[in-house]
Backbone as ProteinMPNN parsed JSONL, in Angstrom:
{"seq_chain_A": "XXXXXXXXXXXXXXXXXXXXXXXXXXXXXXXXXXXXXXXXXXXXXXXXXXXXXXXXXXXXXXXXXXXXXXXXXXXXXXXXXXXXXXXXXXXXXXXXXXXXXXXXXXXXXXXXXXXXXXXXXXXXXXXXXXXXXXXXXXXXXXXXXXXXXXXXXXXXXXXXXXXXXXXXXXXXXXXXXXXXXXXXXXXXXXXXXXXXXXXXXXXXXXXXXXX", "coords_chain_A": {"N_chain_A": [[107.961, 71.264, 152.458], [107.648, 71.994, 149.016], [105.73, 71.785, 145.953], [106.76, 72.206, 143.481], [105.467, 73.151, 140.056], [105.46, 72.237, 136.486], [104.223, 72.93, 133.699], [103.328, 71.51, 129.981], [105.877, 70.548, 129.935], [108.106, 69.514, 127.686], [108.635, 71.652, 126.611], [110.134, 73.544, 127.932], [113.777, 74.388, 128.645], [116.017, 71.85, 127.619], [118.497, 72.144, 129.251], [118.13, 73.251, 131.454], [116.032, 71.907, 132.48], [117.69, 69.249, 133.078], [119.098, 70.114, 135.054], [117.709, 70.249, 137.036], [117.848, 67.654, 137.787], [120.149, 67.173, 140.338], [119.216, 68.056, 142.497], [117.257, 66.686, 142.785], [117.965, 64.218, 143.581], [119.55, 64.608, 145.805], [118.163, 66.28, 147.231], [119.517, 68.728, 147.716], [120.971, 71.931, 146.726], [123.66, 73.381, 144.879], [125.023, 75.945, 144.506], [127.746, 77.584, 142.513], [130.297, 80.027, 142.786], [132.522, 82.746, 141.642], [133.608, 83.655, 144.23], [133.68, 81.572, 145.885], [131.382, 78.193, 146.896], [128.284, 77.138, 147.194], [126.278, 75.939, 149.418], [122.467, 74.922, 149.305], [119.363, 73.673, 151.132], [116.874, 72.349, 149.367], [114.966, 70.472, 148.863], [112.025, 69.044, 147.049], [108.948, 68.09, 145.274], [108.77, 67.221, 142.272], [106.408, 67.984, 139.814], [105.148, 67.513, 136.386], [103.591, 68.085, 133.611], [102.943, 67.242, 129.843], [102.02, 67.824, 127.055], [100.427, 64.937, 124.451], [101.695, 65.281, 122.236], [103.32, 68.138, 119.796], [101.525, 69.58, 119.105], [98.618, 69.034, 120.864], [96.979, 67.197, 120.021], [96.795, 64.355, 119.575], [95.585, 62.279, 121.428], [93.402, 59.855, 122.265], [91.551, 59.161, 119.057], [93.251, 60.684, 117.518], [92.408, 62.055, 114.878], [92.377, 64.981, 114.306], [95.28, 65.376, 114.863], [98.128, 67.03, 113.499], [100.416, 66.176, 113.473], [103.9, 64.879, 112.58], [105.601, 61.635, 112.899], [108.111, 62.176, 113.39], [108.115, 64.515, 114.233], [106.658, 64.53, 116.797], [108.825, 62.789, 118.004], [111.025, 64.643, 118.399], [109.504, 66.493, 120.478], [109.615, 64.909, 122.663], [111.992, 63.594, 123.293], [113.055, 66.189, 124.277], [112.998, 65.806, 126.911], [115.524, 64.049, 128.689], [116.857, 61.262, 128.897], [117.916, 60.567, 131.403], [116.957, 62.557, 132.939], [114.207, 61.795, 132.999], [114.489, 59.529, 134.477], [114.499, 59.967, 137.248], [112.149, 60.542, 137.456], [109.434, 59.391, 139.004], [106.819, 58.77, 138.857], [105.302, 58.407, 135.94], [102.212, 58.93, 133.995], [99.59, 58.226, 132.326], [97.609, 60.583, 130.98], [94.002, 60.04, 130.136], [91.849, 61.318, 127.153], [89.251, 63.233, 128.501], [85.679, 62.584, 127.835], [82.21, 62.881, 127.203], [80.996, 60.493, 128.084], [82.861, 60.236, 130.597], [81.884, 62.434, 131.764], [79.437, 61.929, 132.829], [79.362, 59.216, 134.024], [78.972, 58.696, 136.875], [81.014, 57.426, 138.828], [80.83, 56.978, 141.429], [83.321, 57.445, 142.764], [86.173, 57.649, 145.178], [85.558, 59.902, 148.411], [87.551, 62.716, 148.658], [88.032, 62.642, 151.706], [88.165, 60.229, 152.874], [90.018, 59.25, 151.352], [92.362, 60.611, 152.6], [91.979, 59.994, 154.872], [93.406, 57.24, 154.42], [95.95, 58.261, 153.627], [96.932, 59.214, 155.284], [97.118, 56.755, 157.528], [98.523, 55.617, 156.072], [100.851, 56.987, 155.731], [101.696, 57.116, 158.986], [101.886, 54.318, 159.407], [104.589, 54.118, 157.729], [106.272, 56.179, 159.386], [105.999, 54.612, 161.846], [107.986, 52.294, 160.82], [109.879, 53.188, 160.118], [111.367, 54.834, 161.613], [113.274, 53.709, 163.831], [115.613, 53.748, 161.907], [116.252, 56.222, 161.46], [114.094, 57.922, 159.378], [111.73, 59.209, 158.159], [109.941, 58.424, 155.923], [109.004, 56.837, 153.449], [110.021, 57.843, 150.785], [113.039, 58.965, 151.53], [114.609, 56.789, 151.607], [117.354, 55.029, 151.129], [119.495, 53.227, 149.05], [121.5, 51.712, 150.061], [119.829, 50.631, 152.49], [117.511, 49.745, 151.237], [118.338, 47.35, 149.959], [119.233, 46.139, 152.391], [118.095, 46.249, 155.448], [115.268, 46.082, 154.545], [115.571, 44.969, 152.948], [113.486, 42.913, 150.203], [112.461, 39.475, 149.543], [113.54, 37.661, 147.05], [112.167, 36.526, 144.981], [109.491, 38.284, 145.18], [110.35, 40.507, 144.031], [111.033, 39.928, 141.448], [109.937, 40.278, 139.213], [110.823, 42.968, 139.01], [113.465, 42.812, 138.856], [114.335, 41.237, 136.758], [113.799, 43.179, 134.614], [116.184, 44.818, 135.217], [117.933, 43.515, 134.69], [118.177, 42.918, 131.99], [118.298, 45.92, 131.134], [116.065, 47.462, 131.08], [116.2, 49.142, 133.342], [117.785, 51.368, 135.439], [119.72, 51.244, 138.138], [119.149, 53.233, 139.589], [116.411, 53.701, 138.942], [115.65, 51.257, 139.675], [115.453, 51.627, 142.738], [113.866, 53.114, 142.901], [111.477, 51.943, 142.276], [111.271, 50.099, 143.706], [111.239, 51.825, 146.363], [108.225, 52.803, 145.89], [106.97, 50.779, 145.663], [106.771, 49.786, 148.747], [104.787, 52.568, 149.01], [102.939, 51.889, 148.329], [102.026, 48.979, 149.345], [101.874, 50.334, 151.959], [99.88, 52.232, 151.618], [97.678, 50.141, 150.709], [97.578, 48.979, 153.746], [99.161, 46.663, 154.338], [101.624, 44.667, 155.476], [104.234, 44.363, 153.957], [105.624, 44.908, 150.88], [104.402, 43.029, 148.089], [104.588, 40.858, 145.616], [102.868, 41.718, 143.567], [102.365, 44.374, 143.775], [104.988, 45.184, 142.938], [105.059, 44.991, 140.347], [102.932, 46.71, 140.065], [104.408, 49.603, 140.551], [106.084, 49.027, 138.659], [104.7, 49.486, 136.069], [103.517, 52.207, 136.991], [105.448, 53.976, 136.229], [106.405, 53.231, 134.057], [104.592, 54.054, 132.24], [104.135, 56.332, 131.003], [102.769, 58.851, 128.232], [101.02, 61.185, 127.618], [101.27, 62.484, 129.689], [103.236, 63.691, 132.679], [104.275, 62.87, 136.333]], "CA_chain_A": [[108.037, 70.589, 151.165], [107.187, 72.204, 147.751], [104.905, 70.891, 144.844], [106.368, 73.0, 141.323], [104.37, 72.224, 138.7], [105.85, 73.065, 135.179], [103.367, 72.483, 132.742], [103.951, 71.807, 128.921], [107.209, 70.625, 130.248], [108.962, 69.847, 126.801], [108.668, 73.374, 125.942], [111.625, 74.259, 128.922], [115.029, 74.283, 127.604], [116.42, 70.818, 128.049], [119.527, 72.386, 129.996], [116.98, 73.685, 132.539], [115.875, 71.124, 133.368], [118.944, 68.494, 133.876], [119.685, 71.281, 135.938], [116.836, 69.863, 138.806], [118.395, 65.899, 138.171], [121.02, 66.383, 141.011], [118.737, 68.342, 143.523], [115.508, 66.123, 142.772], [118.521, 63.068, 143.795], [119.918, 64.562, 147.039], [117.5, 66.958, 148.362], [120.38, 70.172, 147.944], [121.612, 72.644, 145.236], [124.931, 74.038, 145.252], [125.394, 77.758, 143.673], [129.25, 78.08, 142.753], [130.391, 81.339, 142.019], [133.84, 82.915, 141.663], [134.537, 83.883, 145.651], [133.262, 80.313, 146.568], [130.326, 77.693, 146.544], [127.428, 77.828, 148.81], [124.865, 74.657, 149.377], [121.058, 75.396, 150.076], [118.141, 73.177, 150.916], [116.38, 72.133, 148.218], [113.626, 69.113, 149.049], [110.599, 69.107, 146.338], [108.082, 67.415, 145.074], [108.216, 67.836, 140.719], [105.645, 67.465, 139.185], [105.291, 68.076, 135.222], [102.767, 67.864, 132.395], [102.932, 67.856, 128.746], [100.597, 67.292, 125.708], [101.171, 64.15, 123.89], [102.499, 65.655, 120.744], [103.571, 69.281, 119.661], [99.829, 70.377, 118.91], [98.526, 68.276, 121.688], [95.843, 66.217, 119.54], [97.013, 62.968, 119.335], [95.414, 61.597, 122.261], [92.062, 59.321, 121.748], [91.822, 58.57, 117.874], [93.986, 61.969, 116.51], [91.762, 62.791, 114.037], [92.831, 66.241, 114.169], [96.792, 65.872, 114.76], [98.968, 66.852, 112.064], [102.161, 66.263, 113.762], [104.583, 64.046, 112.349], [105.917, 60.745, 113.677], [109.618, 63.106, 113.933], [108.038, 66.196, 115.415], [106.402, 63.928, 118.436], [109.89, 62.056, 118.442], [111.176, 65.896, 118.851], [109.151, 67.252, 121.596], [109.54, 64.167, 124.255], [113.55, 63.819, 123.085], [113.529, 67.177, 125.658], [113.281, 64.981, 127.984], [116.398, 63.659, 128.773], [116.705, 59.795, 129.973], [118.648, 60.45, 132.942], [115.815, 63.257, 133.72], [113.385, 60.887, 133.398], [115.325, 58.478, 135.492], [114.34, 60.433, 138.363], [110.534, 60.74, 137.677], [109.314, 57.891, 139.387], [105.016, 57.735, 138.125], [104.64, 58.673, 135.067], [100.994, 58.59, 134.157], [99.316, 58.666, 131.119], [96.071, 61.25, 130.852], [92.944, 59.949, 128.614], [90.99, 62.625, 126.736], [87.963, 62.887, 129.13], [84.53, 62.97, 127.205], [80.713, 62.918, 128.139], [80.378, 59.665, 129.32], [83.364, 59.703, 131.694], [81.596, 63.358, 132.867], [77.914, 61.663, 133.203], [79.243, 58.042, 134.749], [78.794, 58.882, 138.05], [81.258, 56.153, 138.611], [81.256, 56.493, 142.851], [85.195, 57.5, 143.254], [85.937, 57.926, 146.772], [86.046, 61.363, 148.626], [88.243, 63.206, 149.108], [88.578, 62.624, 153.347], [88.132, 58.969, 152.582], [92.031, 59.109, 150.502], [93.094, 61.434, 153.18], [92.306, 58.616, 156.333], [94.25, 56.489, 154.076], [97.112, 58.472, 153.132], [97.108, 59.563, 156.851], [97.283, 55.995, 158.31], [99.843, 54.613, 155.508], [102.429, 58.256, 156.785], [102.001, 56.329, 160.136], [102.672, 53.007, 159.037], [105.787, 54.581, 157.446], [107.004, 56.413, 160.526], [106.366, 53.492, 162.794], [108.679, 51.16, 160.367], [111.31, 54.014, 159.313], [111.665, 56.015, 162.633], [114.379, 53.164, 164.107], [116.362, 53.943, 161.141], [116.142, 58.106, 161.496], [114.112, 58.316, 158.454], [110.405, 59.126, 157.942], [109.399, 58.805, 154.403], [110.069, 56.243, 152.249], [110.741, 58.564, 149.532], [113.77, 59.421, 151.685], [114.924, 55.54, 151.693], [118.701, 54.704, 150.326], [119.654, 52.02, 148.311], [121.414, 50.658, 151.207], [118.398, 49.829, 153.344], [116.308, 48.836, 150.607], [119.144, 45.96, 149.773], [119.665, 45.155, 153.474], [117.096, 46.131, 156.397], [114.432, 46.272, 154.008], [115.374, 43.779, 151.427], [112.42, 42.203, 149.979], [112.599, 38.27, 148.67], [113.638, 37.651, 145.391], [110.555, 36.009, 144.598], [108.844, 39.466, 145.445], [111.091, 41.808, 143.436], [111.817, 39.366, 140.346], [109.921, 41.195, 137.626], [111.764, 44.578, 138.51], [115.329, 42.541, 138.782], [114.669, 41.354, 135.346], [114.068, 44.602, 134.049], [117.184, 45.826, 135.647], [119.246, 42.86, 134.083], [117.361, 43.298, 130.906], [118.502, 47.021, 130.94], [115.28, 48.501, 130.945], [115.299, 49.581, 134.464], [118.92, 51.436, 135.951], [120.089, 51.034, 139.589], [118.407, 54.138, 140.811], [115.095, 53.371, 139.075], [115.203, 49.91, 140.794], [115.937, 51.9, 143.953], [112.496, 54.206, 143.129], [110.246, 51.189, 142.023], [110.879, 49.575, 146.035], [109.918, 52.687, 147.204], [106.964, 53.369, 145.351], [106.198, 49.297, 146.098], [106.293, 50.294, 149.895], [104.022, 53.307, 149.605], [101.515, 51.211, 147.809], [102.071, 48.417, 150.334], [101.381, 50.842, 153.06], [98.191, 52.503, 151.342], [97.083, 48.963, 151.254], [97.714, 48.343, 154.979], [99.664, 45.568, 154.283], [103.074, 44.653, 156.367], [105.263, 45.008, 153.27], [105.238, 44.769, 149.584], [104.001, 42.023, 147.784], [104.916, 40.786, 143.628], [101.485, 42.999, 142.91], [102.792, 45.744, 144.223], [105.859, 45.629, 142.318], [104.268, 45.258, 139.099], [102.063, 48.19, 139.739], [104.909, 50.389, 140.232], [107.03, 49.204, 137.374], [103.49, 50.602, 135.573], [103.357, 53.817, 136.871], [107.087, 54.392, 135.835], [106.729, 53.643, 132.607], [103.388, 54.069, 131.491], [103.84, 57.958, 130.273], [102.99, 59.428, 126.629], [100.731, 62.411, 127.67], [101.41, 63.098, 131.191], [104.605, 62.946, 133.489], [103.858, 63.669, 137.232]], "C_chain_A": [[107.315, 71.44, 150.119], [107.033, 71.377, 147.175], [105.304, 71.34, 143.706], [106.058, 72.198, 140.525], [105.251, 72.924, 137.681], [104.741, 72.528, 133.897], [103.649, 72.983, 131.686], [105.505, 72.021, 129.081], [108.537, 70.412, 128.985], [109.234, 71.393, 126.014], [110.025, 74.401, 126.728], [113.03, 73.675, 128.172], [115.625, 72.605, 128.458], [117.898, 70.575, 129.321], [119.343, 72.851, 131.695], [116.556, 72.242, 133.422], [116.578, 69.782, 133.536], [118.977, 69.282, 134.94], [119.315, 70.825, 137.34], [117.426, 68.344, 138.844], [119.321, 66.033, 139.743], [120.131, 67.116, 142.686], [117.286, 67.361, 143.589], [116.725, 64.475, 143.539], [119.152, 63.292, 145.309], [119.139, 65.829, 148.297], [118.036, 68.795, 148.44], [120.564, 70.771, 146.932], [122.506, 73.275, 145.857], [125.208, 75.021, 144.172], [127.168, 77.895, 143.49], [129.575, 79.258, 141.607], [132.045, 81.867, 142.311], [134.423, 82.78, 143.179], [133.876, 82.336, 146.459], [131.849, 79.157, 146.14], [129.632, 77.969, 147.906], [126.28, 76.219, 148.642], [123.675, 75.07, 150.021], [120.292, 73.942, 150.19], [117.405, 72.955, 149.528], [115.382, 70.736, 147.873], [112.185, 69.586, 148.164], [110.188, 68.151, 145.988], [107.617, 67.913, 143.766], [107.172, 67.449, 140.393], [105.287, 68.173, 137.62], [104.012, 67.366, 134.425], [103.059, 68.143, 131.111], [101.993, 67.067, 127.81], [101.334, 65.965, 125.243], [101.6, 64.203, 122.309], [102.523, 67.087, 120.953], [101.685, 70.234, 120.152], [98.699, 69.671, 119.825], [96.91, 67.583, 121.365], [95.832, 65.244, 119.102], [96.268, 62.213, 120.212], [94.302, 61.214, 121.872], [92.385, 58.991, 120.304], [92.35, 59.537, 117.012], [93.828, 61.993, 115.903], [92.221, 63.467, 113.706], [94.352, 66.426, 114.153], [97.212, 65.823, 113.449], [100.529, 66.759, 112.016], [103.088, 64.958, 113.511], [105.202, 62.865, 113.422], [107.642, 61.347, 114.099], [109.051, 64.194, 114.536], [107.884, 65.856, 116.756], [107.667, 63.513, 119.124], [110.889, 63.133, 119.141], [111.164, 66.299, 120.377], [109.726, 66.524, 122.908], [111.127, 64.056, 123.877], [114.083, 65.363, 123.941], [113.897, 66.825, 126.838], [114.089, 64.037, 128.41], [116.081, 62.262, 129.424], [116.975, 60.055, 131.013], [117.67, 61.529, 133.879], [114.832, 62.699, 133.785], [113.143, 60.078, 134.651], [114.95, 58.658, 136.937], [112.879, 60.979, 138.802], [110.101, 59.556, 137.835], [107.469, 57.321, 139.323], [105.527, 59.037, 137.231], [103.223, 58.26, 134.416], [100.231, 59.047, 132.913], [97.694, 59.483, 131.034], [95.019, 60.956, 129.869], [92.294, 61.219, 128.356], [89.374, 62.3, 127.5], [86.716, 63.117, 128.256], [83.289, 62.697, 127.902], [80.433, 62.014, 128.555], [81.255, 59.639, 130.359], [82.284, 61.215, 132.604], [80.507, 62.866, 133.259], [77.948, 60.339, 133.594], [78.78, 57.516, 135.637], [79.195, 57.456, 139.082], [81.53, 55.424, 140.604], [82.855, 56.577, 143.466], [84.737, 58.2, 144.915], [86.284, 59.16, 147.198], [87.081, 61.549, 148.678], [88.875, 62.803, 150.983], [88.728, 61.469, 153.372], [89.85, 58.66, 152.073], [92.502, 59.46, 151.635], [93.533, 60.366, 154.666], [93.348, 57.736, 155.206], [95.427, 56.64, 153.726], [97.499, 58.578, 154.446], [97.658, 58.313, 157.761], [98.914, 54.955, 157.212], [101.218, 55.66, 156.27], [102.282, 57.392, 158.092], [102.698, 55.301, 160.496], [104.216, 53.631, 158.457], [106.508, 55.038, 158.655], [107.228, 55.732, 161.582], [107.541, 52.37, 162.326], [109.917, 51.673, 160.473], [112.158, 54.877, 160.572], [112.913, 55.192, 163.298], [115.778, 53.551, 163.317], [116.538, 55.363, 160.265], [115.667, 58.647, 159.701], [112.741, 58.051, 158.675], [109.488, 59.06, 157.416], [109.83, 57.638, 153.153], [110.438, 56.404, 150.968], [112.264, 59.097, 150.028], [114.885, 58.13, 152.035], [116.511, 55.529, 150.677], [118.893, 53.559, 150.031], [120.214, 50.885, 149.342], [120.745, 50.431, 152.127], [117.558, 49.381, 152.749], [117.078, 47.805, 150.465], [119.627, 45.397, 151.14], [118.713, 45.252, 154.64], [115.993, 45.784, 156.006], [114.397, 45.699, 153.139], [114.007, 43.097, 151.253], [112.624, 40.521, 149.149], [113.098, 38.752, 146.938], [112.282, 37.251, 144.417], [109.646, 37.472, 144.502], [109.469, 40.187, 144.166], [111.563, 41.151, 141.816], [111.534, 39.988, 138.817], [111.082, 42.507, 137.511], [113.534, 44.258, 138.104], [115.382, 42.229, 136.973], [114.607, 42.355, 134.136], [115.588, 45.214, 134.092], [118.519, 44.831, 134.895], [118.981, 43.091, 132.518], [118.089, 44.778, 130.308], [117.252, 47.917, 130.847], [114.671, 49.381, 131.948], [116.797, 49.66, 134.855], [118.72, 51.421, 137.541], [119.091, 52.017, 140.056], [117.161, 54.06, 140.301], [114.662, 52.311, 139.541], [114.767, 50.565, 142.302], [113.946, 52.663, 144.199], [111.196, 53.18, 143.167], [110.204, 50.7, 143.224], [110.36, 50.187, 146.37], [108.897, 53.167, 146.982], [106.409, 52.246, 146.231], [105.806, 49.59, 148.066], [105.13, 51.103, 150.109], [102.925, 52.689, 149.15], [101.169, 50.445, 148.814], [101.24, 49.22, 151.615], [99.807, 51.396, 152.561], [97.278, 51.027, 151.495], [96.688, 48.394, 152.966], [98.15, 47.119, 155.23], [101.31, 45.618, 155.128], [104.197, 45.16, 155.175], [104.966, 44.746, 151.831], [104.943, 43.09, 149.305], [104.512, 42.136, 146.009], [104.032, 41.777, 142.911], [102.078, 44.473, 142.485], [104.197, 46.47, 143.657], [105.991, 45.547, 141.122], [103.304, 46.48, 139.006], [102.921, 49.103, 140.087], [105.542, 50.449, 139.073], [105.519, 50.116, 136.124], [103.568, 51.644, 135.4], [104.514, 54.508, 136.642], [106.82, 54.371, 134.58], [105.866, 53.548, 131.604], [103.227, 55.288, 130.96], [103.708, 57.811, 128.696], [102.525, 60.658, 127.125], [100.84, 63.426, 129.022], [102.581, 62.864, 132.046], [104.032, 63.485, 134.949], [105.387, 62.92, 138.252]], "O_chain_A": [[106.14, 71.617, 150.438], [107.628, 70.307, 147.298], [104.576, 71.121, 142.738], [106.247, 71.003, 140.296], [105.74, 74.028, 137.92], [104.926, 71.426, 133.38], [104.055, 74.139, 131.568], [106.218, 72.952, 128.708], [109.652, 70.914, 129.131], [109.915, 71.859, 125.1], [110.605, 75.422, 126.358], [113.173, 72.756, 127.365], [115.588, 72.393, 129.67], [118.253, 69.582, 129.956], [120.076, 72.806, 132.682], [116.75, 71.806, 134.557], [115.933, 69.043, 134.281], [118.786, 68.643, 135.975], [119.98, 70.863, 138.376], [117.475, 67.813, 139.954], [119.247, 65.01, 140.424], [120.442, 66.694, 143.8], [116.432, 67.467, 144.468], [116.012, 63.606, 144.041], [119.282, 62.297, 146.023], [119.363, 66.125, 149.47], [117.422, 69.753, 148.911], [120.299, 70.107, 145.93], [122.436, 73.705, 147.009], [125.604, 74.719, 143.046], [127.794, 78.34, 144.452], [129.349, 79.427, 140.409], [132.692, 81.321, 143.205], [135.391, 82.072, 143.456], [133.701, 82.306, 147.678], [131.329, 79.34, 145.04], [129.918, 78.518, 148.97], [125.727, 75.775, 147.636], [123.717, 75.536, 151.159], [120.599, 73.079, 149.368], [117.667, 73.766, 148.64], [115.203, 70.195, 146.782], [111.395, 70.404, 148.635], [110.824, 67.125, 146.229], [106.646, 68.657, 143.632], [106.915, 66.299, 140.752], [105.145, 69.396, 137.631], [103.589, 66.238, 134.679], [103.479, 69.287, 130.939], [101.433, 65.975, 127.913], [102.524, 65.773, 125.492], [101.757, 63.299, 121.489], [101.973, 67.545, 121.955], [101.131, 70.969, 120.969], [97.602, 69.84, 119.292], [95.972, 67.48, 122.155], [95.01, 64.949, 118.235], [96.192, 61.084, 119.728], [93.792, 61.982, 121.056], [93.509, 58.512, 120.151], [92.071, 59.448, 115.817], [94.867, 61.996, 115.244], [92.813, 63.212, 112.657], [94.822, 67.407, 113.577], [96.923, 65.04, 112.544], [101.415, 67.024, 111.205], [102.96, 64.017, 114.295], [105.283, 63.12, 114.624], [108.24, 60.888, 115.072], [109.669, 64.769, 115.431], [108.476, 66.37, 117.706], [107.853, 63.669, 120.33], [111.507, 62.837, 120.164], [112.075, 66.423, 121.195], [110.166, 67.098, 123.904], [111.609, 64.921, 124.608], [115.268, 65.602, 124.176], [114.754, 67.265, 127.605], [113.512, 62.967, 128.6], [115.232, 62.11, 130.303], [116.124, 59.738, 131.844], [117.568, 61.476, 135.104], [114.217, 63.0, 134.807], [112.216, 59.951, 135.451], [115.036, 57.742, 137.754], [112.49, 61.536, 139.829], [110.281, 58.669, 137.0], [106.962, 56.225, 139.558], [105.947, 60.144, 137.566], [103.114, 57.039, 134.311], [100.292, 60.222, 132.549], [96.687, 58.775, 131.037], [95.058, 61.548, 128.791], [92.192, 62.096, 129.214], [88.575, 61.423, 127.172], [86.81, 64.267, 127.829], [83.285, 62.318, 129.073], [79.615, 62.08, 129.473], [80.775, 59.056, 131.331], [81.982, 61.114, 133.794], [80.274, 63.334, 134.373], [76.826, 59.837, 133.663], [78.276, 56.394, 135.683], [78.454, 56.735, 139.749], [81.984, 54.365, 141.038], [83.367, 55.923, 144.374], [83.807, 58.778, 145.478], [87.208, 59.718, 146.606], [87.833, 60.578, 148.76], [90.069, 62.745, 151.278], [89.717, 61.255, 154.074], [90.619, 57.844, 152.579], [93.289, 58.6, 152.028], [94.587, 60.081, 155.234], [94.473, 57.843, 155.695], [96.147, 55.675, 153.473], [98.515, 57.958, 154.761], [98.492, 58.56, 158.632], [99.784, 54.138, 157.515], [102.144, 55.315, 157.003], [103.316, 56.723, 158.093], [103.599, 55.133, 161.317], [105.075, 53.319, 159.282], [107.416, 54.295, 159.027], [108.218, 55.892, 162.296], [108.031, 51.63, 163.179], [110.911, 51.025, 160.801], [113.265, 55.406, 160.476], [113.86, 55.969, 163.419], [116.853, 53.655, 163.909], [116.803, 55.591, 159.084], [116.343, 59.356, 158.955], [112.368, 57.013, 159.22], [108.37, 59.378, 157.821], [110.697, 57.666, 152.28], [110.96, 55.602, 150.192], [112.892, 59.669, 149.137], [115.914, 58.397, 152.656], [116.558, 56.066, 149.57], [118.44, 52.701, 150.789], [119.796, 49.743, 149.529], [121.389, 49.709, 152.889], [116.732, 48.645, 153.288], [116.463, 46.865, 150.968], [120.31, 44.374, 151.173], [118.387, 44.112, 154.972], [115.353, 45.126, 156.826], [113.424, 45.685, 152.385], [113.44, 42.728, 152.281], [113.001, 40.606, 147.98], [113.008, 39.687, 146.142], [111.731, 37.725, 143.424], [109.067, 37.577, 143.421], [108.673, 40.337, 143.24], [112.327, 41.787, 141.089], [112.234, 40.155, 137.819], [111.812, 42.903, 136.602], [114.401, 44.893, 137.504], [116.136, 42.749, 136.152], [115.188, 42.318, 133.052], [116.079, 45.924, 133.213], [119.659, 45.213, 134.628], [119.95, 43.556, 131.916], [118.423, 44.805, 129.123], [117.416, 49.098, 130.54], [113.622, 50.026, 131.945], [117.423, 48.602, 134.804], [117.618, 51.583, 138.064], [118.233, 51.672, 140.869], [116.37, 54.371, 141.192], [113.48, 52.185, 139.861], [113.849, 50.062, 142.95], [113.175, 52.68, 145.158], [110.17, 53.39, 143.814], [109.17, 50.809, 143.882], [109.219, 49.977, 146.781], [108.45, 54.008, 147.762], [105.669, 52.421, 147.198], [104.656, 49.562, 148.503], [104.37, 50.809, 151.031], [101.852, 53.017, 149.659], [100.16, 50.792, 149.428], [100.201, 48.798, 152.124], [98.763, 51.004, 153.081], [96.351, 50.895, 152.293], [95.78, 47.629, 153.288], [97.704, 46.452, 156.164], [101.954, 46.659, 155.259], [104.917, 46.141, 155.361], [103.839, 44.287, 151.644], [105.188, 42.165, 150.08], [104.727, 43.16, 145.36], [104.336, 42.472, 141.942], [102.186, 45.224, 141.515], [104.537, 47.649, 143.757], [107.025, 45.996, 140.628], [103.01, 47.075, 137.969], [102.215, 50.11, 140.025], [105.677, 51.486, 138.424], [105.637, 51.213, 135.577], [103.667, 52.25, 134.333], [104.532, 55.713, 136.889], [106.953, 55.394, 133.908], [106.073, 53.148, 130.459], [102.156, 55.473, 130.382], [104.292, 56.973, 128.008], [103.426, 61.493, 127.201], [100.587, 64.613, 129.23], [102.93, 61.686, 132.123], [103.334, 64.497, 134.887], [105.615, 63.31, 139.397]]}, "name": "protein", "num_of_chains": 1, "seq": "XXXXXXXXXXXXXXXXXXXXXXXXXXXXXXXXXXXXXXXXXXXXXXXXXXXXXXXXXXXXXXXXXXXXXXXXXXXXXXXXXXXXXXXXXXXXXXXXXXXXXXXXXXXXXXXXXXXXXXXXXXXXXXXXXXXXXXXXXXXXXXXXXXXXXXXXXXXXXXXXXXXXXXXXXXXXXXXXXXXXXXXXXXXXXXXXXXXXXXXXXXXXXXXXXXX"}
């Protein structure tokens, strides 16, 4: 698995990057060239950053920005919806200052995340391995709507999003499986309403950060 990072991602040509929408959706890229096509591998893990305006000083009380309410509208308009569509946390970065560096607010180690990311991949492969799949980032729409369906009661904020329009089929499809991996970091059997409110969150909580 690869991690590319592109940082100061509205700055790439917007044609560029559609370009990763159909390999970030099936895992492959297909090269076609006059004497034929050819399909490769192609499984990553994007991850992108950009400022939250041109001159990237809007964030906190932008004092200092001088960038118009059309230049900002500009930069993130690179970012195509349907490329969006397929970034499933977006996450918004605060401007860190001296009290977050002198809080000393007790975040947990490093090996501490790692037992927990370690025992939720378990929980995942013990649930997913019947159904030749080990990841529930590698989950299809048809097993989240039928082996894996979750209540309606559970899933009702994201459905009304999705009737609403502010949430398409395949970002319904991403907010389940986020709700799972949370679920599992929790150590819980399966998602819960929480859990699917804190993904619809990290979907669409971006201005200065996309990951």
């Amino acid at each position: 698995m690869y991690f590319p990072f592109l940082a100061e991602a509205p700055e790439f040509n917007t044609q560029a990057l559609d370009g990763l929408r159909q390999p970030l959706e099936s895992g492959e890229i297909t090269l076609h060239r006059s004497a034929g096509a050819a399909t490769y591998p192609a499984r990553f893990q994007l991850v992108l950053a950009a400022n939250p305006c041109p001159c990237g000083l809007s964030s906190g009380k932008a004092i200092d920005c001088r960038c118009t309410a059309m230049q900002r509208r500009r930069y993130f308009d690179r970012l195509s919806g349907p490329f969006l569509d397929r970034i499933d946390l977006q996450i918004e970065v605060p401007r860190v200052n001296a009290t977050h560096l002198g809080s000393g607010r007790g975040e947990e180690t490093t090996a501490t995340v790692a037992r927990r990311v370690a025992e939720a991949r378990r929980a995942q492969r013990a649930r997913l391995q019947p159904l030749g799949i080990t990841r529930n980032a590698d989950l299809p729409g048809t097993i989240l709507r039928g082996v894996l369906a979750l209540p309606t009661r559970t899933t009702a904020t994201a459905d009304r999003q999705l009737e609403r329009g502010l949430l398409s089929v395949r970002g319904l499809h991403r907010v389940l499986k986020l709700a799972w991996t949370i679920s599992d970091l929790a150590g819980q059997e399966r998602p819960q309403p929480a859990d699917i409110d804190v993904a619809l969150q990290l979907r669409h909580h971006a201005q200065g950060a996309i990951t």
